[in-house]
C-alpha positions in Angstrom: 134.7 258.5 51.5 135.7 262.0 50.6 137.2 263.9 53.6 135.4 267.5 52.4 131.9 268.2 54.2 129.3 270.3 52.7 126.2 271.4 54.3 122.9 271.8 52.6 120.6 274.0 54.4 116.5 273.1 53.6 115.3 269.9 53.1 112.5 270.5 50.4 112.6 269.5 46.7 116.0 270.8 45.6 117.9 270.7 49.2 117.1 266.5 49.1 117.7 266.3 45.3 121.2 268.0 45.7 122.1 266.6 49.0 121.5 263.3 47.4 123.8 263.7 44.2 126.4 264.8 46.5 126.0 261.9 48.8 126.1 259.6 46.2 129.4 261.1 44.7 131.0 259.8 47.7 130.5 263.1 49.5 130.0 263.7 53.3 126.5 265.8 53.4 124.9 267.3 56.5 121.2 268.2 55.9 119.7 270.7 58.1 116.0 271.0 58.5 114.0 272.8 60.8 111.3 270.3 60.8 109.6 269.6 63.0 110.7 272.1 65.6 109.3 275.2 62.7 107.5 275.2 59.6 106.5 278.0 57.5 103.1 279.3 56.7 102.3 277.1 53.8 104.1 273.5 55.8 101.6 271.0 57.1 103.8 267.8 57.9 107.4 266.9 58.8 108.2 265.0 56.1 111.1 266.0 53.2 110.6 267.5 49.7 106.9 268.9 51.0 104.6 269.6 48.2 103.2 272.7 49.8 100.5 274.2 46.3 99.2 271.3 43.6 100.2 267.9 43.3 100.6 268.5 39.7 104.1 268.4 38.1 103.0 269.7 35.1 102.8 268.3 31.1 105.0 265.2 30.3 105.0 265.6 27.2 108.3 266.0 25.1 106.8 269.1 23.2 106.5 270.8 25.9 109.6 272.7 28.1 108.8 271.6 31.6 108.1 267.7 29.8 111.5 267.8 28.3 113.5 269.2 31.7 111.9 266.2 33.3 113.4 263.8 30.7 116.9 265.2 31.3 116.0 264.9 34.5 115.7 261.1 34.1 118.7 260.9 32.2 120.5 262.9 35.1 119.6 260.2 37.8 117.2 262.4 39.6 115.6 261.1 42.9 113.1 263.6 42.4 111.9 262.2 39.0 112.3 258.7 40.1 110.5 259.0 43.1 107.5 260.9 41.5 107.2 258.4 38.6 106.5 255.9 41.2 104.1 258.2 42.8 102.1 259.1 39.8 98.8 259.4 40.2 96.0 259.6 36.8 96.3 263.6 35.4 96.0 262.9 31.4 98.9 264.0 29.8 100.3 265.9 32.9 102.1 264.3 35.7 100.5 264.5 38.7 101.5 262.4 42.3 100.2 261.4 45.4 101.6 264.6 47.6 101.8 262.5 50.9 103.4 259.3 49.3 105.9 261.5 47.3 107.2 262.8 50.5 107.6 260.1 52.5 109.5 258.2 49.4 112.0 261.2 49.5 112.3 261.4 52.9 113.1 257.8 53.2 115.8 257.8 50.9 117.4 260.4 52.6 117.8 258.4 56.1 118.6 255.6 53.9 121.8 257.2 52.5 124.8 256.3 54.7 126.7 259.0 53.5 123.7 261.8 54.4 123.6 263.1 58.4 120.1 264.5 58.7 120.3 267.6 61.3 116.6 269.2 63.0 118.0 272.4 63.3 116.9 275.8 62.3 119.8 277.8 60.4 118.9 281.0 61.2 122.3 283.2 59.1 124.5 283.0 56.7 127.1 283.2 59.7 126.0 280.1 61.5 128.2 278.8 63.9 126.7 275.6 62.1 127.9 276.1 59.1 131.7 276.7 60.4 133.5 273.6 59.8 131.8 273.2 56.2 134.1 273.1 52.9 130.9 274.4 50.8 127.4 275.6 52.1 124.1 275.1 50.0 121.3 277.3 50.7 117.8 275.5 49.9 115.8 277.3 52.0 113.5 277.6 49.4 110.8 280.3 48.7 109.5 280.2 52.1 113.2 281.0 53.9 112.9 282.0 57.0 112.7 285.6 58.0 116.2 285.6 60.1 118.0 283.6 57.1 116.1 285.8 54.4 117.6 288.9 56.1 120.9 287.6 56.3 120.7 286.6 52.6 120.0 290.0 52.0 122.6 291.8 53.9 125.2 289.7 52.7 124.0 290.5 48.8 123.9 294.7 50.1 120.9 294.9 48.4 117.0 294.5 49.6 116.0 290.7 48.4 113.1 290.6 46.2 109.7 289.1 47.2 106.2 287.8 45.6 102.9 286.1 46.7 102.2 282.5 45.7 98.5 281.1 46.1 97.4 277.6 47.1 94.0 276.1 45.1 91.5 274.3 47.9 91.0 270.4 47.7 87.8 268.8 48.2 86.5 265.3 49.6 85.9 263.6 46.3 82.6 262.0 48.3 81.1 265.2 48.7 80.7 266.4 44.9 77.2 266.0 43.0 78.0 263.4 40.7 74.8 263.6 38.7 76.5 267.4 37.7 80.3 266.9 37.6 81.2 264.4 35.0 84.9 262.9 33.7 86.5 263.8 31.1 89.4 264.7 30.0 90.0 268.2 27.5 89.1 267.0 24.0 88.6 263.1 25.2 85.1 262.8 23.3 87.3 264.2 20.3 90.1 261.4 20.9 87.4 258.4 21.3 87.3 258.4 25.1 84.2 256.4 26.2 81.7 258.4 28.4 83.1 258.9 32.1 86.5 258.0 31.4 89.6 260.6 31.9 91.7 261.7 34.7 89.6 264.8 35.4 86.7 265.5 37.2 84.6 268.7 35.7 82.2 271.0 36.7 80.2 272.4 34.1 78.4 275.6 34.3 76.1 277.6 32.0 76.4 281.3 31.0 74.3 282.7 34.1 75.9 280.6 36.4 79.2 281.4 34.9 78.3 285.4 35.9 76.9 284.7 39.4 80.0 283.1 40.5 82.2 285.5 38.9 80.6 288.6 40.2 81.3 286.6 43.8 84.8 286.2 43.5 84.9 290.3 42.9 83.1 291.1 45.7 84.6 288.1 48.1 86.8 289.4 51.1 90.5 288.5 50.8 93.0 288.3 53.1 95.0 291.2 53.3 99.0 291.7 52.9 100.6 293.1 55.9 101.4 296.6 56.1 105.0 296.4 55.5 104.6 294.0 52.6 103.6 294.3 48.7 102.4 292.1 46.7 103.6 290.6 43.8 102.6 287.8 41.8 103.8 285.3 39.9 102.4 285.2 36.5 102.0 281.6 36.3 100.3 281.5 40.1 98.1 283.9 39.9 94.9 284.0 42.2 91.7 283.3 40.4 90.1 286.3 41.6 93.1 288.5 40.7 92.3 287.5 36.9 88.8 288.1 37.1 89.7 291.4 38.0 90.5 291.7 34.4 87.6 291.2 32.9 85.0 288.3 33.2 86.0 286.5 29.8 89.5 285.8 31.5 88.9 282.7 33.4 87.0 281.7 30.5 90.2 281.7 27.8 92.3 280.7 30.7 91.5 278.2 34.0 88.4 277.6 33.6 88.2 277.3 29.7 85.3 275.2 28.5 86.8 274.3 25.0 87.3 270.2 24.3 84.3 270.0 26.4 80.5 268.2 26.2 78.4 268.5 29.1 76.4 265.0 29.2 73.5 266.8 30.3 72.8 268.9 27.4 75.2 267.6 24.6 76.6 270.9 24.4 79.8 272.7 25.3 79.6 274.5 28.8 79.9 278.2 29.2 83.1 277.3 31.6 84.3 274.6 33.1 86.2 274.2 37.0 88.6 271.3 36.4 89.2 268.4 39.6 92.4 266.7 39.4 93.0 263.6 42.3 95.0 264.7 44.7 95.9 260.9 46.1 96.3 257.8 44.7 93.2 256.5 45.8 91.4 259.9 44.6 89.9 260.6 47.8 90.5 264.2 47.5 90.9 266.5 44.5 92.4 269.7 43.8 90.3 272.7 42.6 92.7 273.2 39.2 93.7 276.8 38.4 91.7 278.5 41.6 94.9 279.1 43.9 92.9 282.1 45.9 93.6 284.7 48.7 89.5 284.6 49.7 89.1 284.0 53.3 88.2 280.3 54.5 84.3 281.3 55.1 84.3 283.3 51.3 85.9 280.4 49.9 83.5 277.8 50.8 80.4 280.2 49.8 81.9 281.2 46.4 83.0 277.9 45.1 79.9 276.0 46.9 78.4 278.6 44.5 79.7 276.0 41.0 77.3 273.2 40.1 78.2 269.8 41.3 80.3 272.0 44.3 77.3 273.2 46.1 77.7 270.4 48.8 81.4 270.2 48.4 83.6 269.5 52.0 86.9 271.0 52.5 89.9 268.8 52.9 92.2 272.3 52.6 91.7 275.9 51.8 93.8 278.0 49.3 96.4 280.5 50.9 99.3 282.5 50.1 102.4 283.1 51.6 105.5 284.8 50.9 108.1 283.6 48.5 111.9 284.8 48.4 114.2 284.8 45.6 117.0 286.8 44.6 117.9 288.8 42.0 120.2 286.3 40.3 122.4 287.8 37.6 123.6 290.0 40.2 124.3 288.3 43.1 125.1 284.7 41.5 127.9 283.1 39.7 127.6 280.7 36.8 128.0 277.8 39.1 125.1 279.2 41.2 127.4 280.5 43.9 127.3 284.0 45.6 129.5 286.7 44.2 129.5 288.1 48.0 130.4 285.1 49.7 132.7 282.4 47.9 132.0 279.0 48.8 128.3 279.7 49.3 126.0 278.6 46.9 122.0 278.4 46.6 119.4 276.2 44.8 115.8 275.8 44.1 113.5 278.9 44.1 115.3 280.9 45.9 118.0 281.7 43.0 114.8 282.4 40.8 113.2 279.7 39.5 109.8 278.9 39.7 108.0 275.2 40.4 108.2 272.3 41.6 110.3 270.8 39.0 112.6 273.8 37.8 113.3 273.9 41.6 114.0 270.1 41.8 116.3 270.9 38.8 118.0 272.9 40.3 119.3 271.4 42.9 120.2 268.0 41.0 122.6 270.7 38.5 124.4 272.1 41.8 124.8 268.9 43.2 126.2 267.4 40.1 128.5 270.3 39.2 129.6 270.7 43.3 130.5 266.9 43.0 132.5 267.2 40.1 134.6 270.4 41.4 135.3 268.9 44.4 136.6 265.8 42.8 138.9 267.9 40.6 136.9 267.9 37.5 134.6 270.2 35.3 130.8 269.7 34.2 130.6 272.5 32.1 126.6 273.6 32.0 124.9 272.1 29.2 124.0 274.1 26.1 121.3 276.7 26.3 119.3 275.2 23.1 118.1 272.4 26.2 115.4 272.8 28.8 118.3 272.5 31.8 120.9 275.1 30.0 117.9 277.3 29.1 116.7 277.4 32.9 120.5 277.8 34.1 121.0 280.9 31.5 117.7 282.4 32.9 119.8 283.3 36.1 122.3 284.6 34.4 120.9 286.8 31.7 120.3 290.5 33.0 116.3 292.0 33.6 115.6 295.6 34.6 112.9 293.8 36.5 114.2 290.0 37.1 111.5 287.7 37.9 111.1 284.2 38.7 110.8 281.6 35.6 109.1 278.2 34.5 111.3 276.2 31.7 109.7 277.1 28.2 110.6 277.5 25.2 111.1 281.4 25.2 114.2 280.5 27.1 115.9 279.4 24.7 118.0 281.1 21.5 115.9 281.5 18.6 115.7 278.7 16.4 117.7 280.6 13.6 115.1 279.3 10.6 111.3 280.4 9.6 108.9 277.9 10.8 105.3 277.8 11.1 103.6 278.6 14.4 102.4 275.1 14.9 105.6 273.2 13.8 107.8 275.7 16.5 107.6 273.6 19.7 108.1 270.3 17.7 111.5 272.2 16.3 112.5 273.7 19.6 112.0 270.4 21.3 113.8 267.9 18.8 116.6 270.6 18.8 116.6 270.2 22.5 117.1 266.8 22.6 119.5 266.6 20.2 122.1 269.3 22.2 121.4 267.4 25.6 122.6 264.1 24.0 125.3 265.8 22.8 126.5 267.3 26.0 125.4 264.2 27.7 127.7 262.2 26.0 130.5 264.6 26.0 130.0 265.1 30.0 129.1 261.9 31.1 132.0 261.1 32.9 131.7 264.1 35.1 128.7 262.5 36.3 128.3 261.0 39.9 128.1 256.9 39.1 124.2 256.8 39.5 123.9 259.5 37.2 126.5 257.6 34.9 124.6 254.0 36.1 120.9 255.9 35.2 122.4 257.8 32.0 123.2 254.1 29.9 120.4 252.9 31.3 118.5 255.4 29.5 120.4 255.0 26.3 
């Protein structure tokens, strides 16, 4: 066992993946969680690695950015991706898991690690008489830090920390939808030779008039309303259904609620629009209203959305909410290696360094806790190349913005391919260049790696 202690401060999605990878390097790791003495707005159990908004971890396909960050992931020897492959639950080509199963899968392998010492205990600054004795302190608060730690964060960076408003989509008892209305499907199934009420989705078709009804009630529905002392700011990629209504009513048409790939049974015909169900559970008791992360207060939310065909009897297992999230303005305040400029030896992961879902969070935290292993075993893992999904999310925090603002992994990332290509050819050229740099570096690297990166890495191969 090595004798240098580190303390990692948030046990969600990046704080478990990196305590992990630090653990297993033969590090000595103390975990502090508030659970279940305080959660945040958006927290509903005391488990680990909480998936707070979908269950959804977005595309797994190679063509896409997030789909191939998860497959460096895998090569990487992430818990997270490990844990949520044996989680998944049906979601087409997306990967989707059962939110409850997830956690408790993360959480136990964090009591199972000998080398982990899982602390309840709120952190509430930067100066900590906690944190003391640590050689190296990771903040992984994540977007939801708490307002004491937030504060302290953004003393110590002498600069106001940035904020924006994320918004959770309600779920539904899958028992309570009219079946003889929503049918399943999945985009462009009919097109692919899927039989008649097969697919991972559930969908909720609606005609032209019923299309306007219900969009002329989400502009007039009642929302809940910021504080005073707070503004709002959203992420582009979480936007709250009624917040792009407001700009125009053929937005949720071309966007969540996009009909095309489509047949309604009923008619033969494509829909108007369509409100997409994805399982939230295994068992696909409950399902997730996709795209319609609102602000509406509870009673607006069950009259407006009881408002959509096949929905009009529909029984609440969850509202949609916001809350705040915290990040910082990264190429600023953070170093290469993810560590504050204004205080050496501190270092942050997940969404609060500016990166944004579930995934790029997870991601996160697995790179710190590889790179922090390797440092304080006397070597260097350089970062890998930007022309990956990994390197291009790592080089998002470090490349200057007049206005810098959280980021998915896509494809825009990354350096321009250098060559003229067809618009529908680009993501097959990005990704297989992709691919090809992250082998490289892989192989270059991988004896930097902790051994169950090393052990997962030639399994992989």
């Amino acid at each position: 066992m090595d004798t240098k202690r580190i303390a990692v401060v948030g046990g969600g999605l990046a704080g478990c993946e990196c305590a992990l990878q630090l653990a297993r390097a033969g590090l000595a790791v103390t975990l502090f969680e508030q659970k279940p003495a305080f959660r945040s707005p958006a927290h509903v159990s005391d488990s680990l690695a909480e998936l707070v908004c979908s269950n959804s971890l977005r595309s797994d396909e190679l063509s896409s950015g997030v789909g191939l960050l998860k497959a460096e992931m895998r090569a990487l020897g992430s818990d997270f991706m490990a844990v949520a492959d044996a989680c998944r639950v049906p979601a087409g080509k997306a990967l989707a898991v059962d939110r409850e199963a997830f956690a408790a899968a993360m959480t136990a392998r964090i009591r199972q690690e000998q080398t982990i010492t899982l602390v309840p205990q709120r952190i509430a600054a930067l100066d900590d008489p906690a944190l003391s004795a640590f050689d190296a302190v990771v903040i992984a608060a994540g977007p939801l830090a708490s307002e004491g730690l937030s504060a302290s964060l953004a003393a110590a960076l002498g600069e106001e920390h940035c904020y924006f408003y994320d918004a959770i989509a309600p779920i539904v008892w899958t028992h309570s939808l009219d079946m003889s209305v929503v049918f399943r499907a999945s985009r462009y199934g009919c097109e692919n030779g899927e039989a008649p009420g097969e697919g991972d989705y559930l969908n909720c078709p609606m005609g032209r008039e019923e299309y306007e009804r219900f969009y002329q009630a989400l502009l007039e529905a009642r929302k809940v309303e910021a504080r005073d002392f707070e503004r709002e700011k959203h992420f582009e990629g979480c936007m709250p259904v009624e917040a792009l209504a407001e700009r125009g009513p053929r937005t949720l048409t071309f966007g969540p609620l996009k009909p095309v790939g489509f047949i309604d049974p009923r008619t033969g015909r494509r829909p108007w629009a369509v409100l997409q169900l994805r399982a939230e559970q295994m068992n696909s008791e409950t399902c997730n209203l996709v795209g319609c992360q609102t602000k509406l207060t509870q009673p607006e939310q069950a009259r407006v959305f009881r408002m959509v065909p096949g929905l009009e009897r529909a029984e609440f297992a969850r509202y949609g909410s916001m809350h705040r999230n915290t990040y910082v303005n990264a190429p600023q305040v953070l170093n290469a290696d993810l560590s504050l400029k204004a205080r050496p030896g501190v270092y942050l992961a997940g969404q609060i360094t500016g990166v944004e879902g579930y995934v790029e969070s997870a991601a996160c935290g697995l790179w710190l806790g590889l790179a922090l292993a390797a440092r304080l075993h006397g070597q260097t893992l350089p970062p890998p190349p930007p022309t990956c999904a990994l390197g291009a999310l790592l080089l998002h925090l470090q490349t200057p913005a007049r206005h810098f603002q959280p980021s998915n992994v896509h494809f825009g990332l990354m350096p321009e391919l250098g060559e003229k290509a067809r618009k529908k050819d680009r993501k097959a050229l990005y990704a297989a260049r992709a691919r090809a740099a992250f082998t490289e570096w892989l192989s270059a690297n991988g004896g930097c790696l902790s051994p169950v990166a090393r052990t997962q890495n030639q399994d992989q191969q």
